[in-house]
MIFIFI-486376 format. One line per 10 residues: number of its first residue (from 0); their letters; for each residue x, z, y of C-alpha. Coordinates in Angstrom, 3 decimals. Example, Ala and Ser with C-alpha at 12.3 -4.5 7.8 and 13.67 -1.06 7.14 Angstrom:
// residues 2
0> as> 12.300:7.800:-4.500; 13.670:7.140:-1.060
***
This chain:
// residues 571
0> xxxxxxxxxx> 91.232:35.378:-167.657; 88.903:37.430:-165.594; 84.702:37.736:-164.939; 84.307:37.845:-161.489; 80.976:37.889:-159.154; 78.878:39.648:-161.728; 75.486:39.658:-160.385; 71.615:40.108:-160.927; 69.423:36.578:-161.356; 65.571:37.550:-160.444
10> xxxxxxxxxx> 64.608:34.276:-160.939; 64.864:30.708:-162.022; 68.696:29.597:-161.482; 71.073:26.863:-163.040; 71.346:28.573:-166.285; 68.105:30.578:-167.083; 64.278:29.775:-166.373; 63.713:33.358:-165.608; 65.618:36.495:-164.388; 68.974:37.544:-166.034
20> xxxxxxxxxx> 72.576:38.523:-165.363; 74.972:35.611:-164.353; 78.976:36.103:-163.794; 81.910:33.707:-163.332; 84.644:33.467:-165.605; 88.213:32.213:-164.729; 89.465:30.107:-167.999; 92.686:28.280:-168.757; 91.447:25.132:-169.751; 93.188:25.080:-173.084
30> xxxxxxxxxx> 91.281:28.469:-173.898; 88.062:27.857:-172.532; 86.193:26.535:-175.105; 87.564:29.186:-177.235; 86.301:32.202:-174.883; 83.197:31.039:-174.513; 82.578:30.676:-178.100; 83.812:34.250:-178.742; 81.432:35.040:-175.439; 78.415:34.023:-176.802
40> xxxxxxxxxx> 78.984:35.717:-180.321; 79.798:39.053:-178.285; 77.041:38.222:-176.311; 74.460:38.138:-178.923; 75.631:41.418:-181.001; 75.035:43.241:-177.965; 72.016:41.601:-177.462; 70.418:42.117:-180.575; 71.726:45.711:-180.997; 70.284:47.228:-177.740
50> xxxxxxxxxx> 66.172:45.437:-178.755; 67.135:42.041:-176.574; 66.441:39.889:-179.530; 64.711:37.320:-177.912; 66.861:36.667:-174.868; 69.273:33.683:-174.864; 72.627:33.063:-173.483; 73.911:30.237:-171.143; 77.131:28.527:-170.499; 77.803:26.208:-167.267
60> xxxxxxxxxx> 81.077:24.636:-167.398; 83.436:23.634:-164.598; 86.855:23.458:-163.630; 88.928:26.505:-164.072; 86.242:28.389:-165.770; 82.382:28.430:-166.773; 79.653:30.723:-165.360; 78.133:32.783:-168.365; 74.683:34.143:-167.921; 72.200:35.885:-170.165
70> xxxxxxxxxx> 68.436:36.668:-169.656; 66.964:40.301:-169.690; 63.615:41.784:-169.036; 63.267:41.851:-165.244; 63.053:45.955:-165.207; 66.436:46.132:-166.974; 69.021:43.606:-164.651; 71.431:46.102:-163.528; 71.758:47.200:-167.331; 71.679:43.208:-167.671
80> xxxxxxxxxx> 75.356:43.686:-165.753; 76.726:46.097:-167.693; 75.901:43.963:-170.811; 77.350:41.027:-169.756; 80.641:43.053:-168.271; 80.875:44.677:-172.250; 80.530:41.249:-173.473; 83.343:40.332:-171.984; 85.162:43.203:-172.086; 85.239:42.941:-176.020
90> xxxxxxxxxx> 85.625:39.137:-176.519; 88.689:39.624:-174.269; 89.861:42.084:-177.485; 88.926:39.567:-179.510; 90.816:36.750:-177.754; 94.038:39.178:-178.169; 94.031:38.922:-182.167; 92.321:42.303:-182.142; 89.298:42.897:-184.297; 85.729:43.019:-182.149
100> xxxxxxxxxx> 85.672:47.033:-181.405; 83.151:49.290:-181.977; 80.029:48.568:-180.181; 78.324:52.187:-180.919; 79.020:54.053:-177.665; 78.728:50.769:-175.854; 75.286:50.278:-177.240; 74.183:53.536:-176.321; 75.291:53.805:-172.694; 73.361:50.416:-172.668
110> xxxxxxxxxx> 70.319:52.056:-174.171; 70.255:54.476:-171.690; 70.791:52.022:-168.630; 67.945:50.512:-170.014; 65.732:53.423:-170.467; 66.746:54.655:-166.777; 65.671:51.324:-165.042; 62.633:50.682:-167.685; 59.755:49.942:-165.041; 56.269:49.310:-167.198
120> xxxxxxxxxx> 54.566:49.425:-163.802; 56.694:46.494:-162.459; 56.107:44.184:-165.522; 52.110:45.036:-165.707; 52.216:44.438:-161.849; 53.613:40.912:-162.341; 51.679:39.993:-165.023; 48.694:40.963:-162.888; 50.129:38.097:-160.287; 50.677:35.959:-163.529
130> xxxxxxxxxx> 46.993:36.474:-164.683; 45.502:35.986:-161.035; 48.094:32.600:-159.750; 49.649:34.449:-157.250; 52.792:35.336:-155.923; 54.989:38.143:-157.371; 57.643:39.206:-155.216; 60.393:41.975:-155.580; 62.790:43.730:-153.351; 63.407:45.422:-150.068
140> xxxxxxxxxx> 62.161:48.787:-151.515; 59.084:46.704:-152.330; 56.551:45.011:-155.098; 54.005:42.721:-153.417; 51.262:40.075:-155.109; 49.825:37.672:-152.654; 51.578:36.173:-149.541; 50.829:37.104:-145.794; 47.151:37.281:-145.071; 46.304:37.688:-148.695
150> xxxxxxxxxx> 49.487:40.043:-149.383; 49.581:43.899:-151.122; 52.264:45.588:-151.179; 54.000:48.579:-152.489; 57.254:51.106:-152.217; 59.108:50.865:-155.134; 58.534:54.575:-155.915; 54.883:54.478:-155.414; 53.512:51.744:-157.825; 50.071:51.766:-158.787
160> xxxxxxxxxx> 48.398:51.286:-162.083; 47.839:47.668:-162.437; 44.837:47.769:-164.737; 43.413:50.273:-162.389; 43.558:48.760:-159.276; 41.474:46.220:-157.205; 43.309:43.132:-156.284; 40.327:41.892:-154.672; 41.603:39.447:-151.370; 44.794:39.155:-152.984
170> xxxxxxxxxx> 45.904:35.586:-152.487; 48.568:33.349:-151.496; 48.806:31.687:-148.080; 50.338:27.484:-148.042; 54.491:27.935:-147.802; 57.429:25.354:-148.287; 60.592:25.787:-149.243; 63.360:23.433:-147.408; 67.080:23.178:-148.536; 69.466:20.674:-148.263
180> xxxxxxxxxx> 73.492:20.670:-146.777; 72.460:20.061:-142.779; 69.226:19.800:-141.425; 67.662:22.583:-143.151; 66.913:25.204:-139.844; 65.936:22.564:-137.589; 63.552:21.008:-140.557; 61.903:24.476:-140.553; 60.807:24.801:-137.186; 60.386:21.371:-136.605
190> xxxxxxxxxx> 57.596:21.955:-140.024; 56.902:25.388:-137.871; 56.148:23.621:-134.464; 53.599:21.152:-136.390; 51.579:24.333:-138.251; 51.739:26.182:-134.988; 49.774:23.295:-133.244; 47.266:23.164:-135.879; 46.343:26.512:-135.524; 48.044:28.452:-137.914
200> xxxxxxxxxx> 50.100:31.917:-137.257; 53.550:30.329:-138.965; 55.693:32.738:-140.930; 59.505:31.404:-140.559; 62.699:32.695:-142.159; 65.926:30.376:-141.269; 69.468:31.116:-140.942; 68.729:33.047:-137.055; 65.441:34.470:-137.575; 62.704:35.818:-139.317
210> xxxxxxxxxx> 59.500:34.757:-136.903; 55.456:35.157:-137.691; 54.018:33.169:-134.856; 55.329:33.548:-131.460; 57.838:36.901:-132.457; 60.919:37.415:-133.725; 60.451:40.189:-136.037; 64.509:40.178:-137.349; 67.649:38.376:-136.242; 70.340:37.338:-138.267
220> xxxxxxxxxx> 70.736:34.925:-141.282; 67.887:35.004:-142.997; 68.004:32.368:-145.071; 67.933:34.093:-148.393; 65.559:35.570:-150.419; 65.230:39.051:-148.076; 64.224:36.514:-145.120; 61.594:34.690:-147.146; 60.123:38.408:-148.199; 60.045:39.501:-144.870
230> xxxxxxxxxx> 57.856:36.213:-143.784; 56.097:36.356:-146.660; 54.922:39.418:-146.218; 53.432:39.317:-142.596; 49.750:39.935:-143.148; 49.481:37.962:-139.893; 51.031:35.251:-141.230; 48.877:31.995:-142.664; 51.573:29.538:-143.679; 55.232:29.875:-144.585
240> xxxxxxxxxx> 58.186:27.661:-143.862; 61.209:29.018:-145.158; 65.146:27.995:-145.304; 66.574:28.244:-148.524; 70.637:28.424:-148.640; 72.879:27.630:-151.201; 74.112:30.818:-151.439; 70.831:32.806:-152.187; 70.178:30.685:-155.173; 73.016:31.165:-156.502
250> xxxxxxxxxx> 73.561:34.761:-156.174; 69.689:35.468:-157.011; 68.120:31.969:-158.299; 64.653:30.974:-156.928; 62.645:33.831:-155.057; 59.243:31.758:-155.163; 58.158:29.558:-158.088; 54.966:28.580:-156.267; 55.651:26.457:-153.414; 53.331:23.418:-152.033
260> xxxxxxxxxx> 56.050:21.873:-150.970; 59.941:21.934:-151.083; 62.393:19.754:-149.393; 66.013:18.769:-149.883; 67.580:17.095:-146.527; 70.645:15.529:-147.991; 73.818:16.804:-149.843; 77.169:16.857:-148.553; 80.603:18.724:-149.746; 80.333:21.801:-148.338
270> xxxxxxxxxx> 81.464:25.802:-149.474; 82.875:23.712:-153.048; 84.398:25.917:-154.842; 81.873:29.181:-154.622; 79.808:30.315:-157.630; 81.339:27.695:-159.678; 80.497:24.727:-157.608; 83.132:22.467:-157.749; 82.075:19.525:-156.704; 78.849:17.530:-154.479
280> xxxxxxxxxx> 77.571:16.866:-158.119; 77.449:20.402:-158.814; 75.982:21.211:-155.231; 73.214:18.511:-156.131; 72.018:20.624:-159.421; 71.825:23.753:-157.563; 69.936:22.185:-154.439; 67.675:20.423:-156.598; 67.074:23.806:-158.584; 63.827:23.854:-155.588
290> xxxxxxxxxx> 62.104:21.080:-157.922; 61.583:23.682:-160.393; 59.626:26.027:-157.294; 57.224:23.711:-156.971; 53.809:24.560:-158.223; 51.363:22.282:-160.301; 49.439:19.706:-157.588; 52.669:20.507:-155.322; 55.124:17.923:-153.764; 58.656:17.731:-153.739
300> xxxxxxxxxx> 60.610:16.290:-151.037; 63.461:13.706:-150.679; 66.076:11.979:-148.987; 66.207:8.181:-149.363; 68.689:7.783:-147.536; 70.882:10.341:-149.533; 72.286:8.347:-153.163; 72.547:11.434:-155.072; 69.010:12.204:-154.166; 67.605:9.197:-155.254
310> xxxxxxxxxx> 69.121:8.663:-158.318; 67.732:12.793:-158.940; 64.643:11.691:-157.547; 64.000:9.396:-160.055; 64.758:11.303:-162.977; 62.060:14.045:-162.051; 58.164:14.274:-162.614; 55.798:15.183:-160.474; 54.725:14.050:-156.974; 57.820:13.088:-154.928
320> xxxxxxxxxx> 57.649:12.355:-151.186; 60.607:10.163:-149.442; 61.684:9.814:-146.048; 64.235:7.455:-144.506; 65.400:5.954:-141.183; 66.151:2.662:-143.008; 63.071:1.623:-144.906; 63.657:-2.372:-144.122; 65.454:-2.634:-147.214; 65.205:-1.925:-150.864
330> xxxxxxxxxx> 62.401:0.223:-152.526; 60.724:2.633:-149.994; 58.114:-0.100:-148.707; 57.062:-1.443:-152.048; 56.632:2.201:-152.592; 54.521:3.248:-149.839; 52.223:0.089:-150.710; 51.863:0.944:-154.114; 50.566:4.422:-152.786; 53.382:6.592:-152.505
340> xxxxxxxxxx> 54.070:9.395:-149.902; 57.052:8.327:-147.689; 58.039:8.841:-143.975; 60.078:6.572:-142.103; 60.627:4.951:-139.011; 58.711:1.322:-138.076; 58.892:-0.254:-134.080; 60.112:2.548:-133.204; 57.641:5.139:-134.389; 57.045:7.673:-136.673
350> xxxxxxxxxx> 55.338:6.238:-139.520; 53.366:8.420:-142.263; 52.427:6.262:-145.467; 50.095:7.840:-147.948; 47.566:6.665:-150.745; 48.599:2.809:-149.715; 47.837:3.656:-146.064; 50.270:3.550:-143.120; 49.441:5.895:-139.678; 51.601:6.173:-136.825
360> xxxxxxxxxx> 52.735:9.704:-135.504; 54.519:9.536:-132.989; 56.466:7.187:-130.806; 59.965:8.330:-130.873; 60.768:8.407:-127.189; 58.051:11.000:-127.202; 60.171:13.370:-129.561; 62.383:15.026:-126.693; 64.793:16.221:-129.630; 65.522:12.664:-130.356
370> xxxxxxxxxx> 67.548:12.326:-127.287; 65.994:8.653:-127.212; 66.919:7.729:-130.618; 70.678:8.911:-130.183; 70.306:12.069:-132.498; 69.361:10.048:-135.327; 70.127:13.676:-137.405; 66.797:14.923:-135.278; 64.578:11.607:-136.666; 65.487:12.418:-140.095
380> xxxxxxxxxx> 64.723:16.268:-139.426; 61.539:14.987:-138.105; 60.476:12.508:-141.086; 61.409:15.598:-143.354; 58.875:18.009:-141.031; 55.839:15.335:-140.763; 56.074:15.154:-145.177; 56.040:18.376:-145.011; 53.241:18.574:-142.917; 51.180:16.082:-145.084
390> xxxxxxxxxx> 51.921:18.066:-148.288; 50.739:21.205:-146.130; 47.454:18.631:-145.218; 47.939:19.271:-141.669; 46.428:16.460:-139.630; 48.489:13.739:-137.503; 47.191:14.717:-134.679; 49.291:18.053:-134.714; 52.487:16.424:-136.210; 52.533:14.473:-133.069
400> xxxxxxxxxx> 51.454:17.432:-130.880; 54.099:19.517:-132.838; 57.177:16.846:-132.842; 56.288:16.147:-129.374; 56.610:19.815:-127.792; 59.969:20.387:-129.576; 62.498:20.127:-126.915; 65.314:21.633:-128.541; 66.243:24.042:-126.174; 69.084:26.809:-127.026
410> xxxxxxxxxx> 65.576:29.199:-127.038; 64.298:27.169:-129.092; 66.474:26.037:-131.569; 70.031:27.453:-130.935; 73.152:25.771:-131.504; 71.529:22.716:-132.800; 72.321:20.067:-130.837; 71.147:21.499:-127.291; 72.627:20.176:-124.171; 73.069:22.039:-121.063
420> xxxxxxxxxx> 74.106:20.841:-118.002; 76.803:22.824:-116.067; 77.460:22.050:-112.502; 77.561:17.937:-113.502; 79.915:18.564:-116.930; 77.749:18.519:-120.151; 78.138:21.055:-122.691; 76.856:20.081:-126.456; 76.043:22.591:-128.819; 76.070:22.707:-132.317
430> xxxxxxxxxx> 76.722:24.539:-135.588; 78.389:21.784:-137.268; 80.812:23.001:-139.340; 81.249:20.525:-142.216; 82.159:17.105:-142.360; 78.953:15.349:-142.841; 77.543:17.448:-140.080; 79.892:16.827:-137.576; 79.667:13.160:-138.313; 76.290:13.463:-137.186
440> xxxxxxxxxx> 76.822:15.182:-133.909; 79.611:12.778:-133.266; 77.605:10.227:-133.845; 75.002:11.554:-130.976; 77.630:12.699:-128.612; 78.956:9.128:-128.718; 76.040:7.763:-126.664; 76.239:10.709:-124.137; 78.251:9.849:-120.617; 81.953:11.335:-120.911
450> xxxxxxxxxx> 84.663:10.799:-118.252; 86.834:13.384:-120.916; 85.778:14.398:-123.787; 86.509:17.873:-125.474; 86.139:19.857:-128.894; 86.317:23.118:-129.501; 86.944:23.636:-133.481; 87.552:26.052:-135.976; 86.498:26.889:-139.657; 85.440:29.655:-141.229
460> xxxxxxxxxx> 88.122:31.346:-144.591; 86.295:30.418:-147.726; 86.322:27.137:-147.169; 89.290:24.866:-149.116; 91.997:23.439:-147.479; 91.375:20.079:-148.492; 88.143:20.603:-147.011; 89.249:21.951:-143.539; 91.559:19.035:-143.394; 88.666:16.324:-143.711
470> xxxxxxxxxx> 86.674:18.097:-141.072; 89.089:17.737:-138.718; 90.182:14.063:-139.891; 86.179:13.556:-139.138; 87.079:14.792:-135.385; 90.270:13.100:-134.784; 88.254:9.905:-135.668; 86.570:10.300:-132.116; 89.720:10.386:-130.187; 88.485:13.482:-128.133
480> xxxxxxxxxx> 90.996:14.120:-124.907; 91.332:17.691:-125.951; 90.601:19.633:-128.864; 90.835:23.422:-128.747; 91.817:25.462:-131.864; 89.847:28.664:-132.090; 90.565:31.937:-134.169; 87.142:33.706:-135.743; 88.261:36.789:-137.167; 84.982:37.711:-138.116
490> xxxxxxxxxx> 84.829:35.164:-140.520; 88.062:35.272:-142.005; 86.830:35.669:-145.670; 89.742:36.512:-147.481; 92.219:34.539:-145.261; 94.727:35.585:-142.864; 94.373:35.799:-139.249; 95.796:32.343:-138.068; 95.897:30.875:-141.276; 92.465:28.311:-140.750
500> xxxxxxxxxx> 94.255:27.555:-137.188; 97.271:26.796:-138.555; 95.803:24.167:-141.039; 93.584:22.318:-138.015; 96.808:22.225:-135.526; 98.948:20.810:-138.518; 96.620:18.241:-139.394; 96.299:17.274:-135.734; 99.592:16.798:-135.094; 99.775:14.853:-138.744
510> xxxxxxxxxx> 97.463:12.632:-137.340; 98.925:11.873:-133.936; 96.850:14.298:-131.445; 99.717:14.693:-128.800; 100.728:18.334:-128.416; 99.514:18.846:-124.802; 95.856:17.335:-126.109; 95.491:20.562:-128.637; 95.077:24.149:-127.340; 94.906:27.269:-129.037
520> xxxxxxxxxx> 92.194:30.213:-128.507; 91.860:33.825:-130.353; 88.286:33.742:-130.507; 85.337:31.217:-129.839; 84.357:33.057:-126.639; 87.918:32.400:-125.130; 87.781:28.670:-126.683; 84.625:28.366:-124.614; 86.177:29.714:-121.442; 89.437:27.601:-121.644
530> xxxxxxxxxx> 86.811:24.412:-121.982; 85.353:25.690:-119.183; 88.286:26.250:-116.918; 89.282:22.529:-118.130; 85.922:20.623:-116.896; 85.699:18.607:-114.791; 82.425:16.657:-113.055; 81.060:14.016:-115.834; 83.151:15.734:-118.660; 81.847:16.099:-122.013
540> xxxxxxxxxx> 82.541:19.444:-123.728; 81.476:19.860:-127.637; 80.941:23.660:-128.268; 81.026:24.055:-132.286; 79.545:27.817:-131.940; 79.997:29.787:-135.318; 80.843:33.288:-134.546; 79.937:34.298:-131.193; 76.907:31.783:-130.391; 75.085:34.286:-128.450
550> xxxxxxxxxx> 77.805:35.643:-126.442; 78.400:31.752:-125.639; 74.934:30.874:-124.862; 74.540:33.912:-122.687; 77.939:32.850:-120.491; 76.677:29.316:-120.191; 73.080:30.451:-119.348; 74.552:33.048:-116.664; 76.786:30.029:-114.810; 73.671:27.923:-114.961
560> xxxxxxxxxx> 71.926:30.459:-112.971; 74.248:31.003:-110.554; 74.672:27.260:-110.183; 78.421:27.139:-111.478; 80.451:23.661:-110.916; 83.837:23.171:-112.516; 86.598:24.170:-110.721; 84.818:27.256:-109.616; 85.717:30.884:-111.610; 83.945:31.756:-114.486
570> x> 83.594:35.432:-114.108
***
């Protein structure tokens, strides 16, 4: 038995309403009740004996183990670890047949953490965004109240007074929060595109880049809480879209409990097993953990189409928004015409419905994402952007102007379904890298010309192997002519080099791909380049970029250039 993953909540998460310490604990299944009994008792002594008398403990449950969490002030969360680590430490004794030891020096190393990270000018400066509705945001070296063009901010080791200072302009600008399995960065700038053609200077964090307006001000994966500070704090910025990944809620819980608007674009299996989430029930809870950002008036966003969703949906207050691309049948039309918000698709249009009123967008042939209705992912990306746009209020007119400019480029939205054209081969690009995803994009790709058709696939470590065998199950289903197995040693994750390969090729050849069909690369760049080399005019080549996207995309743009045809050298 073993705590792993011991980490700081600084807001809102599965177990807590508020900021805490969470950690993971590995339990035989016959003991498990047991040890978390003893936990909590442990728990609480320490609690109560270093002045925490009102904070609570929390137990999740799942298989193997339960994550145990307990709330602290939010000046104290590193001492918050080392009282949950001493918790366990001691009901560990006590699980031995040992008595519970002596908690005195424990206790007063505590005190002391606690005294050392004791902040009183944090906690007056968030109850001064408490007392004024505004946002309260911590981290980066930072404190700010407010959001972009009504934002003040702080260094950590220069705080000011609270009750002496004026917070006069201090404010919050519109922002929505969008999460979901797939979807989620294209969803953001798709909501982006629309604010931008309304006027507004857009601040957008997303899982490539933090942008306000027209720049890039940080690139990377920024789809945690440090991306949605860095957007959030752009006193250019006027409205917010911002990506919110799995992973950042559960290592930190919610960043923003104020939100006009958050979204969930569907839930698939997908990183199971991390943080305790065992299965797409579990991933549900913690995507739906967004409901509880969204502020009094706000609106919170759903997939129809999604069953998991909808039976959530319905269980939760508030004002809920839908979208779907099939609204013919069952409930979504009776609720639009009993004045619900929902999106969906009617003759072939975007259709907004809202206080018993219908409005058309947008024709879909005038979405150039859309591919013409193939990328039927891109219409439900879209539906999600235009609710998000009416929760925002922004008017049709600039959902349309916004949906319609979106061309999907690799500039524009990198390796999300962008086609480039290479000499008369076509190369598809795309981050799929779960099963649900590449469904998706195989779905699309399906109603592209092909003379051959070609994958190149991989997966990154921490991913099951149950889990890398149904991805490529989900490929073999498409019968590609070739399918190149790629090595990404930069994602490894705990694996051995050649052990994710291994499992793809086996489960290839388990499912009939003939050996001279499969290849074998060391990295995605040299995946890429053996596609390449294989091309022929009117072949079809399906890039799944994970590790070295850029390095791709600038190859690819380089041969387009120079006018590159297959059967010509690369370099």
């Amino acid at each position: 038995m073993k705590l792993d993953d011991v980490r700081r909540l600084t807001g809102p998460s599965l177990l807590l309403p508020g900021p805490g310490a969470v950690g993971d604990a590995a339990l035989p299944d016959d003991r498990a009740a047991l040890a978390v009994g003893v936990w909590r008792k442990e728990a609480r002594r320490l609690l109560d004996a270093v002045g925490w008398c009102d904070e609570v403990t929390a137990v999740r449950p799942f298989e193997g183990g339960a994550s145990l969490a307990l709330s602290a002030p939010l000046d104290a969360l590193y001492a918050a670890t080392d009282l949950l680590e001493a918790s366990w430490q001691t009901t560990l004794t006590v699980l031995d047949g040992k008595a519970s030891p002596d908690n005195e020096a424990t206790v007063a190393a505590l005190r002391a953490a606690i005294a050392a990270e004791g902040n009183p000018r944090l906690l007056a400066l968030a109850a001064a965004a408490e007392a004024r509705g505004v946002s309260f945001l911590e981290g980066d070296g930072a404190v700010s109240l407010g959001l972009g063009n009504g934002v003040r901010l702080w260094p950590d080791d220069d705080l000011p007074d609270a009750a002496a200072t004026d917070f006069t302009g201090c404010s919050d600008i519109p922002h929505v929060l969008v999460s979901g399995t797939n979807g989620k960065s294209t969803t953001v700038r798709l909501a982006a595109a629309i604010g931008a053609a309304a006027g507004k200077t857009v601040g957008l964090s997303s899982s490539d880049w933090v942008r306000v307006g027209g720049e890039i001000v940080a690139e990377g994966d920024f789809s945690g809480p440090g991306g949605a500070r860095q957007a959030l704090r752009d006193p250019r910025a006027e409205l917010a879209v911002l990506e919110v990944a799995r992973g950042g809620l559960m290592r930190r819980g919610l960043a923003l409990t104020r939100a006009d608007a958050c979204l969930i674009t569907n839930v698939a299996a997908d990183h199971l097993g991390d943080y305790g989430i065992k299965t797409v029930e579990d991933l549900t809870a913690a995507k739906l953990l967004l409901a509880r950002a969204v502020k009094p008036g706000g609106r919170l966003i759903l997939n129809a189409d999604d069953p998991r969703l909808v039976a959530a949906g319905m269980a939760c207050g508030g004002d809920i928004a839908w979208f779907s691309l099939q609204p013919a049948g069952g409930w979504l039309p009776a609720w639009a015409d009993a004045g619900g918000s929902a999106c969906f698709i009617a003759d072939d249009s975007f259709v907004l419905a809202e206080g018993g009123g219908r409005e058309v967008v947008l024709p879909v042939g005038d979405f150039p994402a859309a591919l013409g209705g193939r990328a039927r992912h891109n219409l439900a990306n879209a539906l999600g952007a235009i609710a998000l746009a009416a929760a925002l209020r922004l008017p049709p007119d600039a959902m349309a102007k916004g949906l319609a400019g979106f061309s999907g480029t690799p500039q524009e939205n990198p390796g999300r379904g962008n086609i480039v054209d290479l000499g008369g081969a076509t190369a598809l690009i795309d981050f799929a890298h779960n099963p649900h995803g590449l469904a998706a994009l195989l779905e699309m790709a399906s109603g592209l010309e092909a003379k051959r058709r070609l994958v190149i696939l991989g997966q990154a470590g921490d991913r099951r192997d149950e889990d890398i065998r149904e991805l490529v199950q989900t490929l073999w289903r498409w019968r590609p002519d070739r399918v190149i197995v790629k090595e990404m040693l930069s994602v490894l994750r705990g694996r051995e080099a050649g052990v994710v390969p291994a499992i793809i090729a086996a489960e290839l050849a388990r499912l009939g791909a003939p050996a001279h069909a499969v290849g074998q690369a060391d990295s995605e760049l040299e995946a890429v380049r053996q596609a390449l080399r294989w091309a022929e005019a009117g072949d079809l080549l399906v890039l799944l970029l994970h590790a070295e996207r850029k390095a791709v995309l600038a190859l690819l743009e380089s041969l387009q250039t120079r006018g590159w045809s297959p059967g010509e050298p690369i370099d």
